[in-house]
Residue frames relative to the residue before (quaternion, step in Angstrom):
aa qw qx qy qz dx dy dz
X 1.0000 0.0000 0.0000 0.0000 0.00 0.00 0.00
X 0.6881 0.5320 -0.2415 0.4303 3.27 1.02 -0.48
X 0.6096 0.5895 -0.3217 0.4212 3.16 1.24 -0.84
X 0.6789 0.5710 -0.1825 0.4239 2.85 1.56 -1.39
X 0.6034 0.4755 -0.3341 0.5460 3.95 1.12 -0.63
X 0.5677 0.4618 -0.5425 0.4125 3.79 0.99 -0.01
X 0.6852 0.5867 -0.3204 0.2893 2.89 0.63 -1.30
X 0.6133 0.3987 -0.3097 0.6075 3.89 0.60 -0.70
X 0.7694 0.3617 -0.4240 0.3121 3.63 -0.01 -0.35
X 0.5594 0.6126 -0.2351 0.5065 3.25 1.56 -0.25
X 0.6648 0.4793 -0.3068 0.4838 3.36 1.08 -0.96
X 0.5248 0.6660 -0.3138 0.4273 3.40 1.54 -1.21
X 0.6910 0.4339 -0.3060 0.4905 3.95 0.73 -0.72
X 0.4284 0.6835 -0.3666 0.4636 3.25 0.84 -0.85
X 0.9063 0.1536 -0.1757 0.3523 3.35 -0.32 -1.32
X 0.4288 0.5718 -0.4180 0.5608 3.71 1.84 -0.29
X 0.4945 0.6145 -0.4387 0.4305 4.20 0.65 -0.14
X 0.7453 0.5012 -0.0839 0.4315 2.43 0.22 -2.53
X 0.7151 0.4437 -0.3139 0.4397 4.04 0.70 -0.66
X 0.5878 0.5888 -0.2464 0.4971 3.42 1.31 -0.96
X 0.6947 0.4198 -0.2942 0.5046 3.54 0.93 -0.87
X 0.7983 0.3649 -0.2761 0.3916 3.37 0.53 -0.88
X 0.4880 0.4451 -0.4350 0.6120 3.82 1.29 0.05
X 0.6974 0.3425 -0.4023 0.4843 4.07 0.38 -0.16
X 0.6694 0.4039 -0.3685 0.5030 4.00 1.01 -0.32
X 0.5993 0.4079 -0.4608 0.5120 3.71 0.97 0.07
X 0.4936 0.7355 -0.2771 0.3723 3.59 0.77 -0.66
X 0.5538 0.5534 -0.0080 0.6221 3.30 1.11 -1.70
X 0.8945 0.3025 -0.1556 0.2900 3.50 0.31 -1.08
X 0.8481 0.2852 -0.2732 0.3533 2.61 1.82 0.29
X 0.0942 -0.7793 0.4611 -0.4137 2.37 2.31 1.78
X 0.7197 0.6196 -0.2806 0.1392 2.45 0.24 -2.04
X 0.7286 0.5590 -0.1034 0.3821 2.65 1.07 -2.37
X 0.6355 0.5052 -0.3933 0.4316 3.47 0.70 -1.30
X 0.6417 0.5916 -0.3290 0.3606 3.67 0.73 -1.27
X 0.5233 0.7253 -0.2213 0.3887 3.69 1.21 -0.79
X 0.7254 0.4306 -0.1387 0.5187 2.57 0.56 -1.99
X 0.8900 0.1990 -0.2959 0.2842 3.56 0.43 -0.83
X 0.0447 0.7454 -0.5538 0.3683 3.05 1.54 1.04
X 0.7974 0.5611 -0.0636 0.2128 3.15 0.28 -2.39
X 0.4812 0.8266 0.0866 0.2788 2.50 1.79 -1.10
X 0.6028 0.4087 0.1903 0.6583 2.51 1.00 -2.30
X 0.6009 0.4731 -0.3686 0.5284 3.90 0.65 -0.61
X 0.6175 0.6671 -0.2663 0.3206 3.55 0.55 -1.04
X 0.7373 0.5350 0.0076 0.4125 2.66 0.74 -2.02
X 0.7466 0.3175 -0.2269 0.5389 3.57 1.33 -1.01
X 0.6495 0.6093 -0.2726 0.3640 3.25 1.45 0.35
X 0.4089 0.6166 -0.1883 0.6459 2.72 2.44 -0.81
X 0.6361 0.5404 -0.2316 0.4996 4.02 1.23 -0.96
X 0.4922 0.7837 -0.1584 0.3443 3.06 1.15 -0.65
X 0.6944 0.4397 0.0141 0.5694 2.81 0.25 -2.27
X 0.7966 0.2905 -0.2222 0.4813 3.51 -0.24 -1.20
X 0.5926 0.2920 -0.4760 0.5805 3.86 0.58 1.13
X 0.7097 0.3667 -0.4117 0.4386 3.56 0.43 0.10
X 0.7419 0.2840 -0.5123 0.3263 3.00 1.33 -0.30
X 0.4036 0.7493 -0.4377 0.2901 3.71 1.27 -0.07
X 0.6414 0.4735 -0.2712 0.5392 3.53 1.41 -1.17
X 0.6139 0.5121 -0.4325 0.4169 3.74 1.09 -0.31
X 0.6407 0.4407 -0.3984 0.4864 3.86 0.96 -0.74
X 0.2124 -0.7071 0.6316 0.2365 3.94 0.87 -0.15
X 0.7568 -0.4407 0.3616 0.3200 3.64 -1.75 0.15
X 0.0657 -0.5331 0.7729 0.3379 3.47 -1.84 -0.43
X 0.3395 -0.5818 0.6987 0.2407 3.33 -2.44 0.13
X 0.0162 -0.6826 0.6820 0.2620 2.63 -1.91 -0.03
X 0.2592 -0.7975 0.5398 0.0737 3.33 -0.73 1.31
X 0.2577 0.8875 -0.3661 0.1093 3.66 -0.02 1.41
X 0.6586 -0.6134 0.2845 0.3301 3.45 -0.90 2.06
X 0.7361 -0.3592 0.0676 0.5697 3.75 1.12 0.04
X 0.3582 -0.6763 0.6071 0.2138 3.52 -1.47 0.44
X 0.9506 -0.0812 -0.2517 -0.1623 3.39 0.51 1.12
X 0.0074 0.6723 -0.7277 0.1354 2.42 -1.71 1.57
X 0.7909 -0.3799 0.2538 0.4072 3.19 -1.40 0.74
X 0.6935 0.5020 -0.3233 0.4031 3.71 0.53 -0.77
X 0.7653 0.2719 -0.2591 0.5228 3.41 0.32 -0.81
X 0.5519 0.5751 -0.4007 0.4518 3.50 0.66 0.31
X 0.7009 0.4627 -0.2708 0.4704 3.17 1.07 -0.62
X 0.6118 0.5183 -0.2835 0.5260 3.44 1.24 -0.84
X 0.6759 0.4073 -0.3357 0.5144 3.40 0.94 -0.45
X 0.2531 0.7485 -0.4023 0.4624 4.04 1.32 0.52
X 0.7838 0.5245 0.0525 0.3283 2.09 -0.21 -2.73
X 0.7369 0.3420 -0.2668 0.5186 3.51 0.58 -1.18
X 0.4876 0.5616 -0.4692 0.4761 3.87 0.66 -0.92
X 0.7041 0.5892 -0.2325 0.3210 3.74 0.23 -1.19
X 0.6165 0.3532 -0.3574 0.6062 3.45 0.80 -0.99
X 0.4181 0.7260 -0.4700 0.2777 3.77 0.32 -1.37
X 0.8304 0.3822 -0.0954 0.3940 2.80 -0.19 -1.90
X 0.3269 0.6267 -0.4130 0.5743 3.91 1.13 -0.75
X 0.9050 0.0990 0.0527 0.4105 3.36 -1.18 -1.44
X 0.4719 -0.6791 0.4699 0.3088 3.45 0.73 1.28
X 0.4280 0.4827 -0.6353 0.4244 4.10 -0.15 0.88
X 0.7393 -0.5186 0.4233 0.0725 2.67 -2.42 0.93
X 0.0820 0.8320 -0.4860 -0.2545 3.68 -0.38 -0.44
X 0.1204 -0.7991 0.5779 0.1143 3.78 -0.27 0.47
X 0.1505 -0.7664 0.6244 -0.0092 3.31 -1.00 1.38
X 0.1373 0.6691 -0.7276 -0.0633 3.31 -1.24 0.53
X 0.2098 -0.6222 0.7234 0.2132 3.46 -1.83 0.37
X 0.3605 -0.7949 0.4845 -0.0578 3.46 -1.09 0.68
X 0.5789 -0.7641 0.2363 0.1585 2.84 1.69 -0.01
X 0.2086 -0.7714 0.4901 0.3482 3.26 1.95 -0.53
X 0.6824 0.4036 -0.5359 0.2902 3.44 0.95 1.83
X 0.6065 -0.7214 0.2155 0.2556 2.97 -0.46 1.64
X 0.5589 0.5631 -0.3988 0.4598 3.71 1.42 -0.61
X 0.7178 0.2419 -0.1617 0.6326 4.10 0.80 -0.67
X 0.2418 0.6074 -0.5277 0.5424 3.33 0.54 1.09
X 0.8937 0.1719 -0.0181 0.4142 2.95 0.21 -1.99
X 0.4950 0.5836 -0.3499 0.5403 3.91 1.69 0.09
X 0.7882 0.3174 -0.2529 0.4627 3.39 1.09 -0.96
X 0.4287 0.4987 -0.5218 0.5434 4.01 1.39 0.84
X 0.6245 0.3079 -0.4673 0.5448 4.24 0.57 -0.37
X 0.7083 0.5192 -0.4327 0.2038 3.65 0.36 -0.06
X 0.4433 0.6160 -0.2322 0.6084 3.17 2.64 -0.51
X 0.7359 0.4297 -0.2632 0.4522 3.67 0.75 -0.59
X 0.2968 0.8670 -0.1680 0.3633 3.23 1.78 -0.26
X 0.8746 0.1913 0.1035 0.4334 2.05 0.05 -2.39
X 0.5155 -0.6368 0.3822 0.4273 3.69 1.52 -0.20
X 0.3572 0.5920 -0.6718 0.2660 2.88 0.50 1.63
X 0.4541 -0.7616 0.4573 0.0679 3.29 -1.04 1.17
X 0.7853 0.2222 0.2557 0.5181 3.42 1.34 -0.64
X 0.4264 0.7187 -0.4277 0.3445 3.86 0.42 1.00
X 0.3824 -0.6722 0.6231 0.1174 3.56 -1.48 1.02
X 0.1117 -0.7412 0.6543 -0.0996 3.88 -0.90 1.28
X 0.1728 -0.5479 0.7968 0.1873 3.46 -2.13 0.68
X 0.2082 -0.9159 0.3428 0.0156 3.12 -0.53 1.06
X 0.5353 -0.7119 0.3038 0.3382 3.99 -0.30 0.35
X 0.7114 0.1405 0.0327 0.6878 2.54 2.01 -1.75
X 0.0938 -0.8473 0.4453 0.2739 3.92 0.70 0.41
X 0.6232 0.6039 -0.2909 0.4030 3.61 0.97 -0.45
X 0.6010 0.4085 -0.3634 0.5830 3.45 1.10 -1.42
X 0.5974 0.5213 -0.4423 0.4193 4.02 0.47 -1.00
X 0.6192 0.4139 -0.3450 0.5712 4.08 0.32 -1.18
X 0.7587 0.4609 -0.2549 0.3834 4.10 -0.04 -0.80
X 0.6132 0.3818 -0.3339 0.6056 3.63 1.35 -0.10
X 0.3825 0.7489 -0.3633 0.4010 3.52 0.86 -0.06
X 0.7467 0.5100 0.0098 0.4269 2.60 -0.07 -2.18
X 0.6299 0.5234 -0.2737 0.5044 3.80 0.86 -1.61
X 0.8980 0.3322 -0.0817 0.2766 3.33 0.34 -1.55
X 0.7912 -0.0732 0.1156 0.5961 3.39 1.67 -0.99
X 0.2280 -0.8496 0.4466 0.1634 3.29 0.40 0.85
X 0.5601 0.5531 -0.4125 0.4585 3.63 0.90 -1.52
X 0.6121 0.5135 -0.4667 0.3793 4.32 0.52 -1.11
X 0.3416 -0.7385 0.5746 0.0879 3.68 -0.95 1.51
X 0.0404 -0.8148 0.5783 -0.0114 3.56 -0.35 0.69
X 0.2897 -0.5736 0.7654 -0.0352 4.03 -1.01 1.73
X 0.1910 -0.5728 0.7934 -0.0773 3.35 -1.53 1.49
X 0.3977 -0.5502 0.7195 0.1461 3.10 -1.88 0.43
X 0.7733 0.3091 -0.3260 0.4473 3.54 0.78 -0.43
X 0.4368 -0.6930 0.4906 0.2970 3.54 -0.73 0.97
X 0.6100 0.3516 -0.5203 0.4833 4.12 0.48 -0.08
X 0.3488 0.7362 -0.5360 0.2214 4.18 0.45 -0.18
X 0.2552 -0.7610 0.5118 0.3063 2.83 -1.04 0.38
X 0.3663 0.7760 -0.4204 0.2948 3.71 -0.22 1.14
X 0.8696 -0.4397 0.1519 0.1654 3.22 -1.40 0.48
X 0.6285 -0.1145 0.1224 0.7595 2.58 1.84 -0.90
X 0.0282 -0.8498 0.5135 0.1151 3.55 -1.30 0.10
X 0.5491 -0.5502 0.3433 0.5273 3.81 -1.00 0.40
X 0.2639 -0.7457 0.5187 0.3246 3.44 -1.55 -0.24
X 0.1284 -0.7330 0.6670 0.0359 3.36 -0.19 0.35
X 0.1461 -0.8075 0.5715 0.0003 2.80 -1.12 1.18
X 0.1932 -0.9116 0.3284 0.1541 3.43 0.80 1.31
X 0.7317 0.5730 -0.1561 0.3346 2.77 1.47 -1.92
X 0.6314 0.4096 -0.3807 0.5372 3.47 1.66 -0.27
X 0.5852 0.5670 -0.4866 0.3150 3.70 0.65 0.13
X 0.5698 0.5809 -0.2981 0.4990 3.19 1.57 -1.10
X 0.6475 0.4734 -0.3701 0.4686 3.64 0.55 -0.99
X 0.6046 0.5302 -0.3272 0.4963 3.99 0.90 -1.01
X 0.7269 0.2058 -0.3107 0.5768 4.17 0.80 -0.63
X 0.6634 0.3866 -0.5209 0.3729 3.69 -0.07 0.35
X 0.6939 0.4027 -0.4569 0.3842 3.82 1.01 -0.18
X 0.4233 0.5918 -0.4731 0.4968 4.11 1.79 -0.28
X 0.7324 0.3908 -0.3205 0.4562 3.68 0.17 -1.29
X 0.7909 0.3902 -0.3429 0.3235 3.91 0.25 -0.44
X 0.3618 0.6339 -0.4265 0.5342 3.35 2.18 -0.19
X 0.7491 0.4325 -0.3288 0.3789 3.72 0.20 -1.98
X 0.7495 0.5390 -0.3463 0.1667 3.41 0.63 -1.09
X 0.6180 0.5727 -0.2886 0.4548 3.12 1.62 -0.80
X 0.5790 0.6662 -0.2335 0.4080 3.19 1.20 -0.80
X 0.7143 0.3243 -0.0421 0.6187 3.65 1.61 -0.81
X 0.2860 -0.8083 0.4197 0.2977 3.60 1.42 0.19
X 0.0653 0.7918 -0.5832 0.1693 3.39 0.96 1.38
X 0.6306 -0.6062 0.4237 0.2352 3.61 -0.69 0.56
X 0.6060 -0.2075 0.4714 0.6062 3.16 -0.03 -2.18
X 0.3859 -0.7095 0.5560 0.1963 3.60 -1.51 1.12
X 0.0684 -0.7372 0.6715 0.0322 3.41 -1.14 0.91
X 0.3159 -0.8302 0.4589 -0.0218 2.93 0.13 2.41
X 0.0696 0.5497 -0.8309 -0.0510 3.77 -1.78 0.27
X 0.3100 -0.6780 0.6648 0.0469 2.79 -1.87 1.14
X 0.0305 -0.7448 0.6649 0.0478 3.85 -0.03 0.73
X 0.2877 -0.7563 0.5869 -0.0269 3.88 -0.76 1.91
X 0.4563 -0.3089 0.6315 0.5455 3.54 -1.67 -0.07
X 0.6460 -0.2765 0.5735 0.4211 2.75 -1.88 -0.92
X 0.7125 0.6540 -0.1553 0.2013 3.12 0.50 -1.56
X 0.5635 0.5876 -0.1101 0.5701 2.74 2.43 -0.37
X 0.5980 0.7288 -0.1976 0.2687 3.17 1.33 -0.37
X 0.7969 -0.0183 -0.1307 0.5895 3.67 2.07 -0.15
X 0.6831 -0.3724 0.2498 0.5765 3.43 -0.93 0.42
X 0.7800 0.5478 -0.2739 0.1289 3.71 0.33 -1.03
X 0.7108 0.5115 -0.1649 0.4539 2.51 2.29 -1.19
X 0.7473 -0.4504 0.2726 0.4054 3.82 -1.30 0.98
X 0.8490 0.2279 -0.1704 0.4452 3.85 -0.17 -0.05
X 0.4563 0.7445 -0.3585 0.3302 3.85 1.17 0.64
X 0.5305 0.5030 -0.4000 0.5529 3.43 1.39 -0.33
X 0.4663 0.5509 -0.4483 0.5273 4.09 1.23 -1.18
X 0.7247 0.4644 -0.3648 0.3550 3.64 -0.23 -1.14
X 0.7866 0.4839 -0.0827 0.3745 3.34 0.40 -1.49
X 0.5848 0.3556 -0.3114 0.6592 3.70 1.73 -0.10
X 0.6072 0.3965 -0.4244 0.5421 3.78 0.62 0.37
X 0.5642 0.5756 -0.3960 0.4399 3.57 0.60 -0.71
X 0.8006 0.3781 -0.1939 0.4224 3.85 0.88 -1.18
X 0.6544 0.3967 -0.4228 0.4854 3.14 1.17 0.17
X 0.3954 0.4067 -0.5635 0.6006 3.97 0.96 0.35
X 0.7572 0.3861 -0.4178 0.3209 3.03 -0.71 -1.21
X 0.5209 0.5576 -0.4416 0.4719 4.06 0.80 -0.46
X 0.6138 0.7007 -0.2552 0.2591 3.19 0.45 -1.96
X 0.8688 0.2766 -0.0290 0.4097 3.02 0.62 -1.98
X 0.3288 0.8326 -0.3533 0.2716 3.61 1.69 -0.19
X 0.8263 -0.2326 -0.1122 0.5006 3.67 0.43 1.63
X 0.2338 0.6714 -0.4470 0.5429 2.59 0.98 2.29
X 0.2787 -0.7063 0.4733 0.4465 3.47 -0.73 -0.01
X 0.0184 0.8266 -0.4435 0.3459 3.64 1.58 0.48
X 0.4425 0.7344 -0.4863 0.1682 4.11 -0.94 0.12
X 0.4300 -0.5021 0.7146 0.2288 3.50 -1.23 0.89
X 0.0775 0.7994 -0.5948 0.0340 3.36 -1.15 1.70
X 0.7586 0.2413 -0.0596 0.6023 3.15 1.49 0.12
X 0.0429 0.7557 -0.6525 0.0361 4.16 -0.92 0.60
X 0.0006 -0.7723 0.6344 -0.0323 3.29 -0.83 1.19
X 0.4715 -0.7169 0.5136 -0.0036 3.74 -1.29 0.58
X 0.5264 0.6158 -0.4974 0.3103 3.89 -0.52 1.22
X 0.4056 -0.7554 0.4979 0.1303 3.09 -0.78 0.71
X 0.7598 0.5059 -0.0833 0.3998 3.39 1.55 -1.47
X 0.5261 -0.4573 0.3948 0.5986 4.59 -0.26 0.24
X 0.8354 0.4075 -0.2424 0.2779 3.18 -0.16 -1.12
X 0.4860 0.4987 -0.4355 0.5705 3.85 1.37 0.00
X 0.8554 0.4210 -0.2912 0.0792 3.09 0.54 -1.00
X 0.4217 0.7765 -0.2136 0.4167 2.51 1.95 -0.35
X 0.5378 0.5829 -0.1179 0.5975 3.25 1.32 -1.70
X 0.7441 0.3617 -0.3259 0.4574 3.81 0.22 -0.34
X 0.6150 0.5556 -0.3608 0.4276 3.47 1.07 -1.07
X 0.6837 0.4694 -0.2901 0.4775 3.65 0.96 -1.23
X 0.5124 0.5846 -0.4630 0.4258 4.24 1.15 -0.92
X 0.8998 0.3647 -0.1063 0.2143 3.66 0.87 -1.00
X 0.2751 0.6962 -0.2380 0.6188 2.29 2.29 0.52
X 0.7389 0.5239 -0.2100 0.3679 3.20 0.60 -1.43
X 0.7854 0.4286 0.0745 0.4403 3.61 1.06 -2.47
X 0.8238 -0.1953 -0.2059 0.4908 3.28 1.86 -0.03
X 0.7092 -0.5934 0.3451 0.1606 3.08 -0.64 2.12
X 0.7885 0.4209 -0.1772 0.4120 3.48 0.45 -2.11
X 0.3323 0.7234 -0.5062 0.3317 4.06 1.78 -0.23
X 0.2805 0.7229 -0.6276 0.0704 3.64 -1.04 0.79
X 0.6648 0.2881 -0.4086 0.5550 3.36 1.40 0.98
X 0.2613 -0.7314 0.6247 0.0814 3.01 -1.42 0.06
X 0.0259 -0.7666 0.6409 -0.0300 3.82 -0.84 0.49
X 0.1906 -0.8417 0.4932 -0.1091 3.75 -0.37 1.93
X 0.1191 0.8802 -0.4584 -0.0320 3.25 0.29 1.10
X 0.4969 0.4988 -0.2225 0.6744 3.41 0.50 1.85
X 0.2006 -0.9071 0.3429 0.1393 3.37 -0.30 1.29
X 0.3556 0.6050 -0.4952 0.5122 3.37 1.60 0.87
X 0.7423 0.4612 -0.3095 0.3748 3.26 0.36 -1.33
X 0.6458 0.4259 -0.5217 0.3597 3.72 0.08 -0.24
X 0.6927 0.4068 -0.4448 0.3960 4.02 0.55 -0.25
X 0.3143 0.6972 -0.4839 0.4254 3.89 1.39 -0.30
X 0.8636 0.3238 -0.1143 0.3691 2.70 -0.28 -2.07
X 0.5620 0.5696 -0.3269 0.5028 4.16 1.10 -0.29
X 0.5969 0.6452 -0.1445 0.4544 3.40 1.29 -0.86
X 0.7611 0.1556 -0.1668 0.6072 3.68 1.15 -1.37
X 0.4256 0.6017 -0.5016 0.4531 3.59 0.70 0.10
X 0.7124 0.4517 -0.2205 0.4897 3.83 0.42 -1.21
X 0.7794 0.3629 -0.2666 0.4355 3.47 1.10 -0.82
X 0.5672 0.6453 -0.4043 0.3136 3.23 1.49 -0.42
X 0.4302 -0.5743 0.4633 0.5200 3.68 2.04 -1.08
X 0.5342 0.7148 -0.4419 0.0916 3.06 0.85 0.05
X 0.4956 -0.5959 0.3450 0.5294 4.25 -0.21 -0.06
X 0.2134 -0.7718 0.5798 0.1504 3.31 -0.31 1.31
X 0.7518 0.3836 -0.4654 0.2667 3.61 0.22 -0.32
X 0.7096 0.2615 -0.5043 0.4168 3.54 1.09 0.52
X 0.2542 0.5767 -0.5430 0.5550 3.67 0.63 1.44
X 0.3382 0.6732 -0.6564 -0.0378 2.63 -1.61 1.26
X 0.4117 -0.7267 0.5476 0.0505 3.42 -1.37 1.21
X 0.1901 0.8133 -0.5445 -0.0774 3.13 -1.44 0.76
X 0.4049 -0.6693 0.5556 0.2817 3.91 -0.86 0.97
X 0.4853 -0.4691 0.6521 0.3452 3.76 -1.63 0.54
X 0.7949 0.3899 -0.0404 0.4631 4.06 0.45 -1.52
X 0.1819 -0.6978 0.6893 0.0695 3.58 -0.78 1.30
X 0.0708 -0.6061 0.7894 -0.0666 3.26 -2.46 0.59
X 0.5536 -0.4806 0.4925 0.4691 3.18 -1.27 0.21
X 0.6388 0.4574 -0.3950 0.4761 3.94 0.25 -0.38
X 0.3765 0.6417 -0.3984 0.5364 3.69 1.18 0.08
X 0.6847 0.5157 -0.2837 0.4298 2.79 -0.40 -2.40
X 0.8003 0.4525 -0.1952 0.3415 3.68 -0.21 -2.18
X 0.7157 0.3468 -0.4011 0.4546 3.81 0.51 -0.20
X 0.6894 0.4672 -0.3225 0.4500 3.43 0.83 -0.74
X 0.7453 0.2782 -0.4151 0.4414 3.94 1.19 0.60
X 0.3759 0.6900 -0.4327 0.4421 2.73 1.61 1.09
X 0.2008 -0.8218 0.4716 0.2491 3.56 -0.11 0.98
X 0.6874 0.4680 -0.3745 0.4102 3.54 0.95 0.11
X 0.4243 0.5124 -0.4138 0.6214 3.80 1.40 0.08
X 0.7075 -0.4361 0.5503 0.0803 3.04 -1.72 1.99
X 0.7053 0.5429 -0.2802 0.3595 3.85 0.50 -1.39
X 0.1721 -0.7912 0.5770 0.1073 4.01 -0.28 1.13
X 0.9522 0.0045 0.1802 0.2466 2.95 0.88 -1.78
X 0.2322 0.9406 -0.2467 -0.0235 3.74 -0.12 -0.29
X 0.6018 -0.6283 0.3555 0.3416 3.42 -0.62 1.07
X 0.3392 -0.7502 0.5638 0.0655 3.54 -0.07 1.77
X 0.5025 0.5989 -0.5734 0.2452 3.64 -1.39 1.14
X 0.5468 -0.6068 0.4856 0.3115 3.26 -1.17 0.58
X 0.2846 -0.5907 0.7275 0.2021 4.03 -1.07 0.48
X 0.7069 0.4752 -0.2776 0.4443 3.65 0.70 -0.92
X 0.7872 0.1703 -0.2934 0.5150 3.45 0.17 -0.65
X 0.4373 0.4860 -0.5441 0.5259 4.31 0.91 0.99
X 0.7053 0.4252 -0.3799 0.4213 3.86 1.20 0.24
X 0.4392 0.7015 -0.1786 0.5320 2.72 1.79 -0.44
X 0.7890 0.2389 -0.2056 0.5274 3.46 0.78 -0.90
X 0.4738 0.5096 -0.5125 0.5031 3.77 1.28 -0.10
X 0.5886 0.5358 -0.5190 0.3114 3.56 0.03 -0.85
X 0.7877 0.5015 -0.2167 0.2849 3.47 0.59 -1.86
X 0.5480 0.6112 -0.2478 0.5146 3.11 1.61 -0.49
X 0.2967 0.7702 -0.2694 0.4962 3.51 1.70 -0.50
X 0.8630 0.3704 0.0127 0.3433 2.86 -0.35 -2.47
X 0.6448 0.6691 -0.2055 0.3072 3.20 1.33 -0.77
X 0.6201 0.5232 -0.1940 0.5515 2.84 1.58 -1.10
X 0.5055 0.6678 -0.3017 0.4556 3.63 1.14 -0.85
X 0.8411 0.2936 -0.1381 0.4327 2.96 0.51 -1.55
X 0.8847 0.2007 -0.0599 0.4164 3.42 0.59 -1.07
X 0.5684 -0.5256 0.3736 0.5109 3.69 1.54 0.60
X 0.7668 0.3700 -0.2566 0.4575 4.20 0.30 -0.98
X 0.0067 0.7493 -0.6621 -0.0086 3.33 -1.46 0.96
X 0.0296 0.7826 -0.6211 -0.0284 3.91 -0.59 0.33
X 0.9560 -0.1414 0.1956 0.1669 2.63 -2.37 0.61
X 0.1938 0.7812 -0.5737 -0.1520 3.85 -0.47 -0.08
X 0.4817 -0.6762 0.5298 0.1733 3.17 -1.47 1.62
X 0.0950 -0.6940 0.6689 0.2490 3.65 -1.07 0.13
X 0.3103 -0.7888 0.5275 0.0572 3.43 -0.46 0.85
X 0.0615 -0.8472 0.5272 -0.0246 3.47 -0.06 1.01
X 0.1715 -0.7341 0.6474 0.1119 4.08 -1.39 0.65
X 0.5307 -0.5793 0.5910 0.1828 3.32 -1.01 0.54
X 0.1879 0.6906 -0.6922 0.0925 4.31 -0.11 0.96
X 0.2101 0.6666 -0.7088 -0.0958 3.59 -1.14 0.41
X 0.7994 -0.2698 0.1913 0.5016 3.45 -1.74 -0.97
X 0.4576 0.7181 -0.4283 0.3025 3.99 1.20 0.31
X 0.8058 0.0691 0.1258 0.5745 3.10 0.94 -1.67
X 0.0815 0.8203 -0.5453 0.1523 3.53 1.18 0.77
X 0.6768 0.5050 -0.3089 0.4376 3.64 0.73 -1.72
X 0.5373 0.5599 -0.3650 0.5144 4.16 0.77 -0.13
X 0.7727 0.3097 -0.1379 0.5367 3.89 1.08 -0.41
X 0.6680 0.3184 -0.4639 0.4870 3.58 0.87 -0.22
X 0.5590 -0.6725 0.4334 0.2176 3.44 -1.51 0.83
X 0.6241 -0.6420 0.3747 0.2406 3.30 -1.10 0.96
């Protein structure tokens, strides 16, 4: 009997073992497995990592080569472009230069360098910039802001309809306010200031359609002033304030400069409701002075700067990708103190 109670109590361990082992060898196996899988896993994944750097290093970069970053414009374009970038997994390289023309042209071999393939510039020198190209890499596609550049493509700006869009607001307000005759100042970028620089032909195809406009009128451009930076402008807004009294327009080319110049006019005391001001470049701070009936500001050539970087970029990518680059339009709207409430944001 005894032999026999070993025996079962023995046999009894036996199979508690035999269960213990095989619930610890299944256990194990599917360590194992789990450990596999995320082997496999992990392989994927750094292969999936992979790819999407080779193919990022395959779309190589765009540039932007800008005469300076600042003012509100080229900042924005430099947004706008960052934005698409990032969209179509490509690179953007910015440089400012400073509006000098020697690192201008050091800081394009440093864009060609680095493998940019493709890139859109306001330029100091647009020729020496189009002529180092050529020298160094032709295949590198190159978007100008000025429309005489030589290059590949170029923004449009449509000045002459912007001018035509402030001379029909100002002759609407004036009648409306029994404003005699306009006694115009033009407050410019800089950039606007000689044939050589990037945004003077813009200047000079608005200039001829006032100067039509007013052609046996008592109407007249009596003053142009030049900055690019807050503090010029400011300083100009107040120079023309100061040197001519009879000033009861204004013309802001630059979407900082029309609140400046709305800003010292109001502070100066001056009668804003026979004043009237307009910016080329709209913003929600725009939008808000021009439905202000006590802000100088009437009017201004609605459009994004940001989404016109936004479309240079893509134009960019295009060429990259598909050999073809074109033209960019800047579409402009007409917002004054009529239909302002249609532009400010809910």
């Amino acid at each position: 009997m005894k032999k026999v109670f070993t025996l079962l109590l023995s046999l009894a361990l036996f199979v508690t073992m035999t269960a213990c082992s095989q619930d610890e060898t299944a256990k194990k196996a599917e360590e194992g497995k789990e450990q596999t899988q995320e082997a496999s896993a992990n392989e994927e994944s750094s292969e999936s990592a992979n790819d999407a750097d080779a193919t990022n290093e395959e779309k190589g970069k765009i540039g932007y080569l800008a005469i300076s970053l600042s003012s509100d414009f080229t900042t924005s374009i430099d947004n706008g472009m960052r934005k698409a970038a990032e969209e179509k997994g490509y690179e953007l390289m910015t440089i400012d230069v400073n509006a000098d023309p020697e690192l201008e042209l050091s800081s394009l071999e440093t864009m060609l360098a680095s493998g940019v393939k493709a890139f859109y510039t306001i330029s100091v020198a647009s020729e020496n910039v189009w002529n180092a190209v050529q020298e160094k890499d032709s295949s590198v596609a190159v978007i100008s802001q000025q429309p005489s550049a030589s290059a590949n493509a170029h923004v449009v700006e449509d000045n002459v309809g912007m001018a035509k869009m402030f001379l029909e607001s100002l002759d609407t307000y004036m009648q409306e306010h029994n404003m005699e005759s306009a006694k115009l100042a033009c407050m410019w970028l800089a950039e606007c200031e000689s044939p050589e620089m990037s945004m003077y032909a813009g200047r000079q195809a608005i200039l001829e359609e006032i100067n039509k406009a007013f052609e046996g009128t008592d109407s007249e451009v009596i003053c142009e002033v030049y900055a690019s930076d807050p503090e010029g402008q400011t300083n100009n807004a107040e120079s023309i304030l100061n040197m001519y009294p009879e000033c009861n327009v204004i013309f802001c080319y630059g979407n900082d400069m029309g609140v400046t110049a709305a800003n010292i006019v109001t502070s100066a005391g001056r009668d804003t409701e026979s004043f009237y001001i307009f910016a080329s470049e709209s913003s929600e701070e725009v939008y808000n002075q021009i439905a202000n009936e006590q802000s100088p500001l009437r009017g201004c050539a609605s459009g994004s700067t940001e989404e016109l970087g936004y479309n240079i970029a893509l134009s960019l990518i295009s060429y990259i990708e598909t050999g073809e680059i074109s033209d960019i339009p800047v579409p402009k709207t007409l917002c004054d103190w009529r239909n302002v409430n249609e532009f400010l944001q809910n």
